[in-house]
VEXKETI-770315 format. One record per residue (C-alpha): residue number from 1; x, y, z negated. Coordinates in steps of 0.25 Angstrom, whole numbers, plus 5000, padded with zeros to 4 digits. Layout:
% VEXKETI-770315
NODE     i      u      v      w
NODE   NUM      X      Y      Z
...
//
This chain:
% VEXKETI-770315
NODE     i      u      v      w
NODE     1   4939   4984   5169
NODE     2   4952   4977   5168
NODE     3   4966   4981   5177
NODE     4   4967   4974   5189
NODE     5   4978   4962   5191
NODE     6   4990   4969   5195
NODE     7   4998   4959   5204
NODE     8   5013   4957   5207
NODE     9   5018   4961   5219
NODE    10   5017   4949   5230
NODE    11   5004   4944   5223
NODE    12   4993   4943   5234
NODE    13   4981   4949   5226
NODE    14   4976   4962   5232
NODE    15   4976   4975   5221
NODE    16   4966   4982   5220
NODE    17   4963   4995   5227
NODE    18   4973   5006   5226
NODE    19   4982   4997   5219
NODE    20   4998   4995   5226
NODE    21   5007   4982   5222
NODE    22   5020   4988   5215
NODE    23   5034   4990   5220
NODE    24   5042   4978   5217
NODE    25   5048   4979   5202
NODE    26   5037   4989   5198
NODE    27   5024   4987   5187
NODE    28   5014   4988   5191
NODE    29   5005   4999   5182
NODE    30   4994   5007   5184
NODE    31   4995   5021   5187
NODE    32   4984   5027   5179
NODE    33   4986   5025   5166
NODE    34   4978   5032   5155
NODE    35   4977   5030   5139
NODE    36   4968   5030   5128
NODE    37   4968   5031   5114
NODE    38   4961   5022   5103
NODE    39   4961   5020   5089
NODE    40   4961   5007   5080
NODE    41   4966   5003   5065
NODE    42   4969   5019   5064
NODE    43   4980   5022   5075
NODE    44   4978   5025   5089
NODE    45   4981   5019   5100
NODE    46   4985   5023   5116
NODE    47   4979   5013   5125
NODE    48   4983   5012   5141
NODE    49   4971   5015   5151
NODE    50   4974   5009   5163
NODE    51   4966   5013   5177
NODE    52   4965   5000   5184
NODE    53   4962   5004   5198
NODE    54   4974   5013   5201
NODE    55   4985   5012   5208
NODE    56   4997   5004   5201
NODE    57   5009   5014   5200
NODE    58   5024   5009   5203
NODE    59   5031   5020   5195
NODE    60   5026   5014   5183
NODE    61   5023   5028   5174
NODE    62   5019   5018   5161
NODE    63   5030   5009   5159
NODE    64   5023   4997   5152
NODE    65   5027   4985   5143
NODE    66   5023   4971   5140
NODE    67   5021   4967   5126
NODE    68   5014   4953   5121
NODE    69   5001   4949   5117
NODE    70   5004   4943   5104
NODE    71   4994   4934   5093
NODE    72   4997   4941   5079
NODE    73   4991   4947   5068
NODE    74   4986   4960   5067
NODE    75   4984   4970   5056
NODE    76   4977   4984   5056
NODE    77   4981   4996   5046
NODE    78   4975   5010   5040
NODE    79   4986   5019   5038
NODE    80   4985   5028   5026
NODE    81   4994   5036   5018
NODE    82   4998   5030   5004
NODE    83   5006   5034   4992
NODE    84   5019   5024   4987
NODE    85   5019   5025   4972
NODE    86   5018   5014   4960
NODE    87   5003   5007   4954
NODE    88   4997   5012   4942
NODE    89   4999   5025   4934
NODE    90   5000   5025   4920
NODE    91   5001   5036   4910
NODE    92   5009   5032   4898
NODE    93   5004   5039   4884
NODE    94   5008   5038   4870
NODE    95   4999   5026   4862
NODE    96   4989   5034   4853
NODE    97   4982   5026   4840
NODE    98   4968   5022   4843
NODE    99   4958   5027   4832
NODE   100   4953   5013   4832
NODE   101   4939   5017   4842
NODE   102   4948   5017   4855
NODE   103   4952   5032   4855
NODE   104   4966   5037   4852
NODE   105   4968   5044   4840
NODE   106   4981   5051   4842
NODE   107   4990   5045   4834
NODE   108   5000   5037   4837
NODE   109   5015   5037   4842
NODE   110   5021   5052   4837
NODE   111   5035   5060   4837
NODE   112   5041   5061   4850
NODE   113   5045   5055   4864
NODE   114   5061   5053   4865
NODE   115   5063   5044   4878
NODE   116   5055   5044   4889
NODE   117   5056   5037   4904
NODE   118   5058   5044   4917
NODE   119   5051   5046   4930
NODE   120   5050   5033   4938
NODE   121   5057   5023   4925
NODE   122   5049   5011   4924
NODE   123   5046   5007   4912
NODE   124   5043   4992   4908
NODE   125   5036   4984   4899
NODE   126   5044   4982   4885
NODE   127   5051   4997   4887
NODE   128   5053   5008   4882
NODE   129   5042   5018   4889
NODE   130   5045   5031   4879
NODE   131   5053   5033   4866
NODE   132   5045   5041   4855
NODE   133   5055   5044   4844
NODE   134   5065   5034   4850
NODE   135   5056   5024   4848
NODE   136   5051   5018   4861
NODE   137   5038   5015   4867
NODE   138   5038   5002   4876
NODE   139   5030   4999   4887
NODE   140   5022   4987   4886
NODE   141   5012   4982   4897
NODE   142   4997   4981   4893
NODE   143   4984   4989   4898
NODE   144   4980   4992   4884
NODE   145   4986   5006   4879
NODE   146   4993   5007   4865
NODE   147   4980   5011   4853
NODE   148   4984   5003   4843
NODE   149   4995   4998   4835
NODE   150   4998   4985   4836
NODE   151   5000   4975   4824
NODE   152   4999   4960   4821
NODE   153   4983   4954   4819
NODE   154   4979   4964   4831
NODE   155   4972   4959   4843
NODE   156   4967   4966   4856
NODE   157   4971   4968   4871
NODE   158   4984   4977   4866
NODE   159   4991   4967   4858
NODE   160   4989   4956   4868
NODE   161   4996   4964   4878
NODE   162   5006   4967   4868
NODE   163   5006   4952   4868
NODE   164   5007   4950   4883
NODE   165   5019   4960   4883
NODE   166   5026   4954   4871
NODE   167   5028   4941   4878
NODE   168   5030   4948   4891
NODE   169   5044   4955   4887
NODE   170   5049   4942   4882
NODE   171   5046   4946   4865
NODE   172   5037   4932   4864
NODE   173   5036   4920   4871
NODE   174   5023   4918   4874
NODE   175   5023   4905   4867
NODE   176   5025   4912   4855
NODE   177   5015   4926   4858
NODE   178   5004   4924   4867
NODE   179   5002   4935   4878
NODE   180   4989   4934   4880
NODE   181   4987   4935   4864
NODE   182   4978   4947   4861
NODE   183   4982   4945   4846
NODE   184   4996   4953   4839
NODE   185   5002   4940   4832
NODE   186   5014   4938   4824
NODE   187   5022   4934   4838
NODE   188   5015   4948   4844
NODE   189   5024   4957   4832
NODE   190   5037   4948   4832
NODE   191   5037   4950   4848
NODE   192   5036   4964   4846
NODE   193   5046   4966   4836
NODE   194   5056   4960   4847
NODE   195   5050   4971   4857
NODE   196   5052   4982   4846
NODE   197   5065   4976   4845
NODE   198   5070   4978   4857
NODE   199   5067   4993   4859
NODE   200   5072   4996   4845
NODE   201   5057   4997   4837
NODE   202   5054   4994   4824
NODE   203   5050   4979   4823
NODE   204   5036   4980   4817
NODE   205   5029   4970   4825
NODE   206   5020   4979   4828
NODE   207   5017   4988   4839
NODE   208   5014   5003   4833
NODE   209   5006   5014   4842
NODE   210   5018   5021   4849
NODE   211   5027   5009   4852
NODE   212   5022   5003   4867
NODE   213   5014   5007   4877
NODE   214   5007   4998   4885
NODE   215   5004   5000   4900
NODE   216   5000   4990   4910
NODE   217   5013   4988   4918
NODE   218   5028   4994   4919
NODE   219   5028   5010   4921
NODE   220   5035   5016   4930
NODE   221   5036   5031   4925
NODE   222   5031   5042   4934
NODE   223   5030   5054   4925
NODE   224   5034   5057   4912
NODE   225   5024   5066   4904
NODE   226   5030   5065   4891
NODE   227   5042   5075   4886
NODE   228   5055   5069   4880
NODE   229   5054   5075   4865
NODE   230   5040   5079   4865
NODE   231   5030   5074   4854
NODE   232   5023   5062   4856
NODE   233   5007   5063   4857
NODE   234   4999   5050   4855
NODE   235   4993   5049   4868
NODE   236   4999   5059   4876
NODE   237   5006   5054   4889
NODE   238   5020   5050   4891
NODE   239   5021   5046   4905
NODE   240   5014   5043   4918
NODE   241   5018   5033   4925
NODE   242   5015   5021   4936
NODE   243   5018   5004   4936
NODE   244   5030   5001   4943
NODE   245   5022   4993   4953
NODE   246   5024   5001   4968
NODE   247   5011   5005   4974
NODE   248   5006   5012   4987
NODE   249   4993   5019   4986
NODE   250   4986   5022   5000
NODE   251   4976   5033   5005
NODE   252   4964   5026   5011
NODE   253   4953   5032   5018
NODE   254   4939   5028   5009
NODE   255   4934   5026   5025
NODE   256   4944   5015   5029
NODE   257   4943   5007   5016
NODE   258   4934   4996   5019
NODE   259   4948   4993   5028
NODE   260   4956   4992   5015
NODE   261   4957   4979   5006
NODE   262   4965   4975   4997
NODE   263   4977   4968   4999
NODE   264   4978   4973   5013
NODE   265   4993   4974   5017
NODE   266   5000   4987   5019
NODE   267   5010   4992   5026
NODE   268   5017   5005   5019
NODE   269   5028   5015   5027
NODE   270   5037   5023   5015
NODE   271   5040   5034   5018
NODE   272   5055   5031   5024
NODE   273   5045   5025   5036
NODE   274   5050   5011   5028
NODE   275   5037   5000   5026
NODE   276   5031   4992   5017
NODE   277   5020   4983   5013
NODE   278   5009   4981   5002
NODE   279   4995   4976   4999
NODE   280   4984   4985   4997
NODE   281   4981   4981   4981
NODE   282   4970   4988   4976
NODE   283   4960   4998   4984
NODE   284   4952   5012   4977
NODE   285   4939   5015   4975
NODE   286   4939   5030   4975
NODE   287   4943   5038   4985
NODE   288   4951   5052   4982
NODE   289   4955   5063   4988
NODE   290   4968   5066   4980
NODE   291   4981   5063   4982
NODE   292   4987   5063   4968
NODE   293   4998   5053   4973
NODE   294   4999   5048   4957
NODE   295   5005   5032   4962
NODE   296   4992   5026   4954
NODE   297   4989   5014   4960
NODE   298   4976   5011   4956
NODE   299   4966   5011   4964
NODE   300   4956   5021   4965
NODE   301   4963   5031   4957
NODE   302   4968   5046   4964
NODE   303   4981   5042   4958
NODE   304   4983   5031   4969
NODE   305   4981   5043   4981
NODE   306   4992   5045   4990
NODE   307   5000   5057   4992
NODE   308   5001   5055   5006
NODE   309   4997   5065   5014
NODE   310   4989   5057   5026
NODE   311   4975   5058   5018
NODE   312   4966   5070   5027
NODE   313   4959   5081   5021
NODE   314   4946   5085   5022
NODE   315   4940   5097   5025
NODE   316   4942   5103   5011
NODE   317   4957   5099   5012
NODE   318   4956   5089   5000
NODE   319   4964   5074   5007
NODE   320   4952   5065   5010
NODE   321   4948   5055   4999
NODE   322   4957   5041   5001
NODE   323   4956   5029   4992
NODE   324   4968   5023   4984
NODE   325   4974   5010   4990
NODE   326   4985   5004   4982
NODE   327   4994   4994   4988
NODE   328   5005   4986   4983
NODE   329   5019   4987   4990
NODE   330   5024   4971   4995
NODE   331   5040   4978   4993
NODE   332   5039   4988   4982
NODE   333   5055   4990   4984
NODE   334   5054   4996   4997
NODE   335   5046   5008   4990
NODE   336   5057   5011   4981
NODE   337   5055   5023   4973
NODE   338   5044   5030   4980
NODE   339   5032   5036   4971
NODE   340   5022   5044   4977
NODE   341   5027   5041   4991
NODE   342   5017   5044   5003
NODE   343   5017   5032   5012
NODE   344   5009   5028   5024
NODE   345   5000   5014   5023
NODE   346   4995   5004   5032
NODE   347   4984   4996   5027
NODE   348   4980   4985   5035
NODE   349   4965   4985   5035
NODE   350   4963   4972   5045
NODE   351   4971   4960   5052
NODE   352   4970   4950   5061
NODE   353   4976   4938   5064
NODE   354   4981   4928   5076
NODE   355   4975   4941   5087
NODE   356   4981   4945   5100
NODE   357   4988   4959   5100
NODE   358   4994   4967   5110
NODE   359   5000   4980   5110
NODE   360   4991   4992   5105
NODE   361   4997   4999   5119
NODE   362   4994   4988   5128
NODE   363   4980   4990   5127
NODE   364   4973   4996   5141
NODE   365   4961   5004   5140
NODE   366   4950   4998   5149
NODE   367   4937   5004   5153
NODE   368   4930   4992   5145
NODE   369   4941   4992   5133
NODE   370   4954   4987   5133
NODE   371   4963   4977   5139
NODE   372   4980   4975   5140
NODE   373   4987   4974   5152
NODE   374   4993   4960   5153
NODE   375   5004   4956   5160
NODE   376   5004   4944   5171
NODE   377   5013   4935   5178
NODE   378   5020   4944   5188
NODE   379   5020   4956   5185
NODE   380   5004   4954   5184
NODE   381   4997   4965   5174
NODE   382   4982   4963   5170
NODE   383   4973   4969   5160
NODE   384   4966   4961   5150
NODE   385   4954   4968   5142
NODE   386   4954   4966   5126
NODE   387   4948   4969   5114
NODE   388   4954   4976   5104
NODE   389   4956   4972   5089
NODE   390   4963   4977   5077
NODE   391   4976   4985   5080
NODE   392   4988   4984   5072
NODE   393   4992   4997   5072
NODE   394   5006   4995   5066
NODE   395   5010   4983   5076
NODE   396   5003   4991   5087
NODE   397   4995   4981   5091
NODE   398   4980   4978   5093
NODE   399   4970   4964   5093
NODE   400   4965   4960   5106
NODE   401   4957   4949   5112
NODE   402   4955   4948   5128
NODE   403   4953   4936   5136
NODE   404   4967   4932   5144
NODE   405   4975   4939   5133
NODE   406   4984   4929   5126
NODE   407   4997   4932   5116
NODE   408   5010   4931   5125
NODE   409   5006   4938   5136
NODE   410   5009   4952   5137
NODE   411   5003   4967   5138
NODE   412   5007   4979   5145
NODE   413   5011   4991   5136
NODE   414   5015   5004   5138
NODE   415   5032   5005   5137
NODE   416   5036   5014   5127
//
């Protein structure tokens, strides 16, 4: 039942029963005034109740506000916890000889390591990653791992990465060496000579077991597991580290999912309560239940879990199972240096377009659902009933339609 008209003073309608007209300069508000509480798009929200056939009250207990109706778009979030970190994890190992059937016979790059990088140094493509008796080992981007020597005559998916990073760092132009070329030609050895060259290598032209390592981007160093001085062992680890490529990895609920897609725009608060954006990139397929907190950002993985502490435990006190959601930051800057980072995530799940919104705190709760109280030419107050759509929860405001409500006319809201 929708709240009577409520008149100025002067007007000749007649109030209802039990009504008054207000001293001169007062609002007119109603003296009963009750609230509920709902929920929608994961917050919760207290709505007015107003008893529309009591008296009007002139001491004014709830001082109110008018805010527009405005025509906007909308947007609706799932707040989650997440983890600010870097994409990827690699694990940088010394190059080992294949014995030709695809395993790794063990031999390969001996003596023992004399330089190594530190925690957090990015290393790049075309340097030094690690020294092995003061000879370096330079980084070189490729997916295929080091198995082989390589010589000229030789074909396969190594050397035409080779290739492709030859020409890349500027040792031959690609009129002279084709990147795409899986084949080590006599432009593949003179571009190498120049790489050798230039970090102080023997010019072979070829490209011995030991003297590159080839991972698929830029590393950024995370944890060095080698020991300046100690021996070298084909195959043993040297370093773990990430791409230099910011990521935030978010915790999400298997249940809310479906509301999830990629490329859905994020909102991310650092923890110095400063925000930033991103896109939702990539979405797991396995849920899990550990936060190893590990900065992988590859979907799926339990390296990608968060080390927030906002996941619920069940009954056996393990944190509830959450699916890996990686999201690429619009402003990596702002992250700065942060690894491992708990951060809070907004992920918008729905939008709409071009709908009237009010005020989350001007809606009314009425016996047949929910109206706002909107104000009138002189001093006139009356409520209109609406339905309720999607509810922003970060602008506070919520979708509604109802005939006679039109952007530009204003609501009533509680005065904070």
């Amino acid at each position: 039942m929708s709240a009577p008209t409520r008149e100025a003073p002067g007007d000749a309608a007649i109030l209802p029963q039990g009504w008054r007209r207000p001293k001169r300069r007062r609002r007119m508000v109603t003296a009963a005034v009750a609230v509920v509480v709902i929920a929608a798009g994961g917050g919760y929200y207290t709505i007015r109740h107003l008893h529309n056939n009591t008296p009007v009250s002139t001491a004014d207990p709830f001082p109110t506000e008018l805010q527009p109706v405005t025509r906007q778009s909308l947007s609706q979030q799932t707040s989650v916890d997440g983890t600010l970190g870097y994409s990827e994890s690699y694990t940088a190992v010394v190059p080992s000889v294949s014995s030709g059937g695809g395993s790794s016979s063990g031999q390969g790059q001996t003596g023992a390591f004399t330089w190594l990088p530190t925690d957090g140094q990015v290393v790049r493509e075309g340097q030094q990653l690690y020294a092995v008796q003061n000879s370096p080992v330079v980084l070189l981007y490729g997916s295929v791992p080091v198995y082989r020597s390589l010589s000229q005559g030789m074909t396969g998916p190594d050397v035409q990465q080779l290739n492709t990073d030859l020409v890349a760092l500027g040792y031959a132009a690609k009129s002279d060496l084709d990147p795409s070329s899986d084949t080590f030609s006599s432009a593949t050895a003179t571009a190498l000579e120049k790489l050798q060259s230039d970090h102080g290598l023997t010019e072979s032209g070829t490209l011995p077991v030991g003297q590159a390592v080839f991972e698929p981007t830029a590393v950024r160093v995370g944890n060095v597991t080698a020991t300046l001085g100690a021996p070298v062992h084909p195959g043993s680890p040297v370093l773990i580290g990430t791409s230099d490529t910011r990521q935030a990895v978010a915790q999400v609920d298997p249940a809310n999912l479906h509301d999830v897609n990629v490329g859905a725009h994020v909102s991310i608060t650092l923890p110095d309560d400063q925000t930033t954006t991103g896109v939702v990139t990539s979405i797991g397929t396995t849920a899990s239940g550990s936060s190893s907190g590990s900065g992988s950002g590859s979907s799926g993985s339990t390296g990608s879990s968060s080390s927030g502490g906002g996941s619920s435990s069940g009954s056996s006190g393990a944190p509830a199972a959450t699916v890996a959601v990686d999201i690429r930051l619009d402003h990596p800057a702002v992250a700065g240096n942060l690894d491992q980072t708990p951060i809070a995530v907004n992920i918008t799940t729905s939008t709409v377009h071009d709908v009237l919104t009010v005020p989350v705190a001007a809606l009314v709760s009425e016996p047949s659902g929910y109206g706002v109280e909107v104000a009138g030419p002189r001093g006139t107050r009356h409520i209109v009933p609406v339905t309720l759509g999607l509810f922003d929860d970060t602008a506070g405001l919520v979708q509604v339609t109802g005939n006679g409500l039109a952007a530009g006319q204003q609501v009533v809201v509680p005065k904070i």
